[in-house]
N, C-alpha and C positions, 0 to 999 in steps of 0.2 A: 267430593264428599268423603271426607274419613270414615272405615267401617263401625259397625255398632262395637262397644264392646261388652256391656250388661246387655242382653234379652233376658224377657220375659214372655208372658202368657197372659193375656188380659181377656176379662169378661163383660161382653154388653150385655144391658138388658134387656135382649131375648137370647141371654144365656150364648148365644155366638161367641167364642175364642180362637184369638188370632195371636200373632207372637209382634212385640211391640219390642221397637228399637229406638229410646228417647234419646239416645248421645247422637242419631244422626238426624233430627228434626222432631219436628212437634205435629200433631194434626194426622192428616193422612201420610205424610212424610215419613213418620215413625210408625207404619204400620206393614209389617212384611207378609203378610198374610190379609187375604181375604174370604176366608172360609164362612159361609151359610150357616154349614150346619149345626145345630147346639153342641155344647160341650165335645168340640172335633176330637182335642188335642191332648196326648196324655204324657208324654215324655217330650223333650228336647233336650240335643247335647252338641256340641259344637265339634269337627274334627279335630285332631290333635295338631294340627300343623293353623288351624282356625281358618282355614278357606272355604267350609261346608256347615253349614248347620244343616241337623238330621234330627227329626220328630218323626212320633209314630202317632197316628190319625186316622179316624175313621172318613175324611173328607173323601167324597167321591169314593168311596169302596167297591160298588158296585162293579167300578173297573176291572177292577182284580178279579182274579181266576177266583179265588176260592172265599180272602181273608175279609173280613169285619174293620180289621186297624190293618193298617199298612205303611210303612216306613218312606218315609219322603225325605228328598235333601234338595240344596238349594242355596246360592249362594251368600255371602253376608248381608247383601243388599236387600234380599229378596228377589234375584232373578234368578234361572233357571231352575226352579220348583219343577220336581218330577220325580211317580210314581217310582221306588226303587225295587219291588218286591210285587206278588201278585202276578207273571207272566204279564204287567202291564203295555200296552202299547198306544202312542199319543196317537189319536185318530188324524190329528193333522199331519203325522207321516207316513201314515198306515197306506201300503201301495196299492193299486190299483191291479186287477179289474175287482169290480165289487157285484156282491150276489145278495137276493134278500132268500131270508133262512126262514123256514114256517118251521113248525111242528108243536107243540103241547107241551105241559108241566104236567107231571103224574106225581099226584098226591097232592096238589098245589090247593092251599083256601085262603080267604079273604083276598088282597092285592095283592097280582104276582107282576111282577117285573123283569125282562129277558132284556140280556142283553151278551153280545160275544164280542172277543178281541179284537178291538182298534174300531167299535162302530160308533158313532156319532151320539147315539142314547140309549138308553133301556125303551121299550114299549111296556106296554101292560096287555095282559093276555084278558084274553075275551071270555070270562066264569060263566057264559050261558053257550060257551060252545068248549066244553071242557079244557079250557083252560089254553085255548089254541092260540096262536101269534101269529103274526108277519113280521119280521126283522128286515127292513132294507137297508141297504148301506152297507155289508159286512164284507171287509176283506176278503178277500178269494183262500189269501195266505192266514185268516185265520184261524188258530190251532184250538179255542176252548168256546164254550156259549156258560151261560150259567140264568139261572133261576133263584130269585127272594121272590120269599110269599110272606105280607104283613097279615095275620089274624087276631087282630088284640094284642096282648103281649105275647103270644107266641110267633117266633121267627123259624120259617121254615127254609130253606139254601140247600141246592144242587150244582153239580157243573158236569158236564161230556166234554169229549175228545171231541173236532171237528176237524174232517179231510174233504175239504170242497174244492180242490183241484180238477177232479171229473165232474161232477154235477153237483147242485146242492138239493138232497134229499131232506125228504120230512126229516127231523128230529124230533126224541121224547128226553126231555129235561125231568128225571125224578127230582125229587125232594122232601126233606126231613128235619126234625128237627134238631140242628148242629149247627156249629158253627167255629172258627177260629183264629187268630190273628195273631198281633205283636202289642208286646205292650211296651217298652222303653228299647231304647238303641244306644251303642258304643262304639266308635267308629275305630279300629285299628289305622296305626300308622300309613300314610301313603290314602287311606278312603276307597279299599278295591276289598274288603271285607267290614263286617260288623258283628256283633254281641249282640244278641239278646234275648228276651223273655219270649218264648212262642207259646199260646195255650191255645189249649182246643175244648170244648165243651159238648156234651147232649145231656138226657134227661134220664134220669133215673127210673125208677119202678114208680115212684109216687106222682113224677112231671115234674121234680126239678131239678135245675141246672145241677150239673158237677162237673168239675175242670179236669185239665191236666198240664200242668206245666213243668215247661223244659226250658231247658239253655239251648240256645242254639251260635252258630255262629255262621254266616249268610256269605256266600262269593257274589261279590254286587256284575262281575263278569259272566258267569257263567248259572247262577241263580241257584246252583248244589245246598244244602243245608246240610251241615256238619252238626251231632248233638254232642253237646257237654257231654265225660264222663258224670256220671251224678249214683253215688255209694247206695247202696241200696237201706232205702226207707226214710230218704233226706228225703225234704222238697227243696226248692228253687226258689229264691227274692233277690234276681237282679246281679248283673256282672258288669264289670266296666274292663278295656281293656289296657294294660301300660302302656306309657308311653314311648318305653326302648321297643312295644312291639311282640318281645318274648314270652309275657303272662295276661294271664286273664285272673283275675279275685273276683268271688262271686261270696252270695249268702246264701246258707243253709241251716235247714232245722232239722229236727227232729223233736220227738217224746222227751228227752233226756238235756239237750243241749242244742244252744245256737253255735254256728261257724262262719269263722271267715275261711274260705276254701280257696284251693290257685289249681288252676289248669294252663298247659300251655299253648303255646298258638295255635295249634291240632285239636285241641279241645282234649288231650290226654288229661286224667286226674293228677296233679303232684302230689296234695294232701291237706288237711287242714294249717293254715296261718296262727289261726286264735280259736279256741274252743270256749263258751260262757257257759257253765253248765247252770240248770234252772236251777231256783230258787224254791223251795218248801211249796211256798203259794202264790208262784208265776210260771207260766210259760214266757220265752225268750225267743226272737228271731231277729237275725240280721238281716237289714235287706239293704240294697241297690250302696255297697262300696263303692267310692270311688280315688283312686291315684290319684295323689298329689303330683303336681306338673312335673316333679325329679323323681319323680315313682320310689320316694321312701314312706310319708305318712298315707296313711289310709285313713279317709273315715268313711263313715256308714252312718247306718239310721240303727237304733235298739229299741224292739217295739217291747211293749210290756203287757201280758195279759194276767192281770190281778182277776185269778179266778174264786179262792175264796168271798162265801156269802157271796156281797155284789157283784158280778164281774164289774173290773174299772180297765180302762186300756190307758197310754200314753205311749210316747215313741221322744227317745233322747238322741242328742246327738254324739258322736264316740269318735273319739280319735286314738288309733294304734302307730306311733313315732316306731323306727327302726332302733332296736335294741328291745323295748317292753316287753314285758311277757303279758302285760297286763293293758286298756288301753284306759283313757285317760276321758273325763266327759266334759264338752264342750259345750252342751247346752241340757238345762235338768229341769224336764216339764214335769207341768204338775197334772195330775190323774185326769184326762180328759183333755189334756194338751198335746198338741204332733208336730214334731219338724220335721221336717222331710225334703226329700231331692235335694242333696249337698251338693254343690257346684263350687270350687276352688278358683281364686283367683291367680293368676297367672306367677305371682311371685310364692306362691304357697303360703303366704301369712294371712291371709282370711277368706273363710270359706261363708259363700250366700245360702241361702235356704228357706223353704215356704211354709208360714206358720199357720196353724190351726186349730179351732176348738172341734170337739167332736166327743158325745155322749160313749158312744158303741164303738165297734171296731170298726177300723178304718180297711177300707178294701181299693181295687182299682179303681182311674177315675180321680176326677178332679174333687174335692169337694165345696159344699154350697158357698165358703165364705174362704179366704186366705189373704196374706200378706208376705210381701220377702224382706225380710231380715239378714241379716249378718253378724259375724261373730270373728274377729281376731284369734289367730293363734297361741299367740304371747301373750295375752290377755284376756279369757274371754266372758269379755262383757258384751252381750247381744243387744244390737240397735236395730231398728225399725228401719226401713227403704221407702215402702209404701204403706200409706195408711188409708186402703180406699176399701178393703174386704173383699176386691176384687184382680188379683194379681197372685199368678202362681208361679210355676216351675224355671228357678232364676236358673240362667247359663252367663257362664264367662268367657270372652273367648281368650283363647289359650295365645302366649307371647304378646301381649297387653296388657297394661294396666289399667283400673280405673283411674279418671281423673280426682 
């Protein structure tokens, strides 16, 4: 079976997304993923060499030490799918001898669920005996437990250190409410590091969410996180890394002006690429660049926030060729239209991407309707791929062409 060379991201309906590979069959054939949960999957990007595809996904979170979305890779076919991030460990080679862990969630309400490294399930804790467990099954060697508590829409998450080598004592699992993950991935040359979006969230004075995002770049060996340099008073929208290996381009904002930024393989800052400064009555942000496969053109997404009177948003697509001072637009939506997630094809003459309507700003996350598209470089007049409203985040894989 020759590998995929288009994936995508498809939606059934009960909102379930899995990644769909039609170039190597049809039915369950073309289906690389089998994920439960709703709305799992919010990135995919293929390694640069194309022997890895790598998403960031809430499936199975629980696993992980701490994160909400966690980065997974996996071969072109769909076999070896596995947890890359999160201290994860697959329970089926989780050694032996095994202990079962008691102890309680402090501060835990409505359904709490425990569970620790490399055990078989979560339990749920007993609310009419303060929140107590039994965990059976848990590695002797392992090193974290963790605590979710479902209360309506508030999500409350803790995790402890665990040393059950001597005995396994009570534990007390706090919890609060926080939470943190990944949200897209860029896989560096070779697949023994990545790029990407880390946020972290809790609640403010009022009880709502506020973020904080950063660049990070992840040793898939050794699990270290490295932060982007990031200039004081930017934020963060996404980085990809080149393909010789030596740069990372990322997008940044601020009050004043969008950038394309580069740091190198250390995550050092070099400097801004391209500066867009705003416009009278827009704000401007660049987000998620990505290398052309001979690491000269770059595009990216340019989101627009038309803040006079009505606010109106849209997000265009841009293309910066080596020499410009200026880039050049590849696709020019209209107020309440988005392209997004630019995915290049292996010869660098046309780049995929997922379209959408949307009244308000667009945030993380899939949204309710999409399609993939494409658009020529030399040309660009933008054609339709799928027309089902239900198909997101195109990948190409890299040294292939489409048919």
């Amino acid at each position: 079976m020759a590998p995929p060379v288009l994936v995508f991201v498809q939606k059934t309906q009960n909102d379930t997304t899995n990644i769909i590979a039609p170039s190597i069959g049809v039915g369950d054939e073309g289906v690389l993923t089998h994920f439960p949960e709703p709305l799992s999957i919010d990135a995919l990007a293929w390694s640069k060499e194309g022997d890895w595809l790598a998403l960031a996904s809430s499936h199975a979170f629980v696993r992980s030490r701490q994160n909400e979305r966690n980065i997974f890779m996996m071969r072109p076919d769909g076999s070896e799918l596995r947890m890359v991030t999160g201290e994860y460990l697959d329970p089926a080679q989780a050694p032996g001898p095994y202990v079962t862990l008691e102890g309680s969630v402090e501060g835990g309400r409505g359904v709490c669920r425990v569970i620790a490294q490399g055990a078989v399930s979560p339990v749920e804790t007993d609310e009419t005996a303060d929140y107590g467990f039994s965990l059976s099954g848990v590695p002797q060697e392992a090193t974290w437990a963790r605590a979710v508590c479902q209360d309506g829409a508030d999500t409350l998450q803790g995790d402890i250190d665990l040393s059950l080598q001597e005995r396994a004592e009570r534990v007390t699992i706090p919890v609060q409410a926080r939470g943190q993950g990944w949200r897209d991935v860029s896989l560096a040359p070779g697949s023994l590091r990545f790029v990407g979006t880390f946020y972290e969230w809790d609640l403010d004075e009022e009880g709502a969410r506020r973020y904080q995002v950063r660049g990070a770049i992840y040793d898939l060996e050794s699990g270290q996180i490295t932060w982007l340099e990031l200039p004081e008073k930017k934020e963060f929208y996404g980085a990809d890394w080149s393909f010789d290996g030596v740069r990372i381009v990322g997008g940044l904002a601020d009050e004043e002006a969008a950038y394309l930024w580069e740091w190198d393989a250390e995550g050092k800052s070099v400097g801004a690429i391209l500066t867009l400064d705003n416009p009278e009555d827009q704000f401007l942000t660049i987000v998620r660049p990505r290398w052309s496969p001979q690491d000269t053109g770059i595009v990216f997404e340019l989101h627009r926030w038309y803040w006079w009177a009505d606010p109106k948003f849209r997000t265009d697509l841009m293309l910066l060729e080596p020499g410009q001072e200026q880039p050049v637009s590849l696709v020019v939506s209209e107020w309440g239209q988005h392209v997004t997630h630019p995915a290049w094809t292996a010869t660098g003459m046309v780049v995929f991407y997922q379209k959408h309507a949307q009244e308000g700003d667009i945030g993380p996350g899939l949204p309710p309707y999409a399609d993939i598209w494409s658009v020529p470089i030399s040309d660009p007049m933008p054609a339709p791929w799928t027309d089902d409203g239900i198909s997101y985040l195109p990948a190409v894989r890299p040294q292939m062409e489409l048919p």
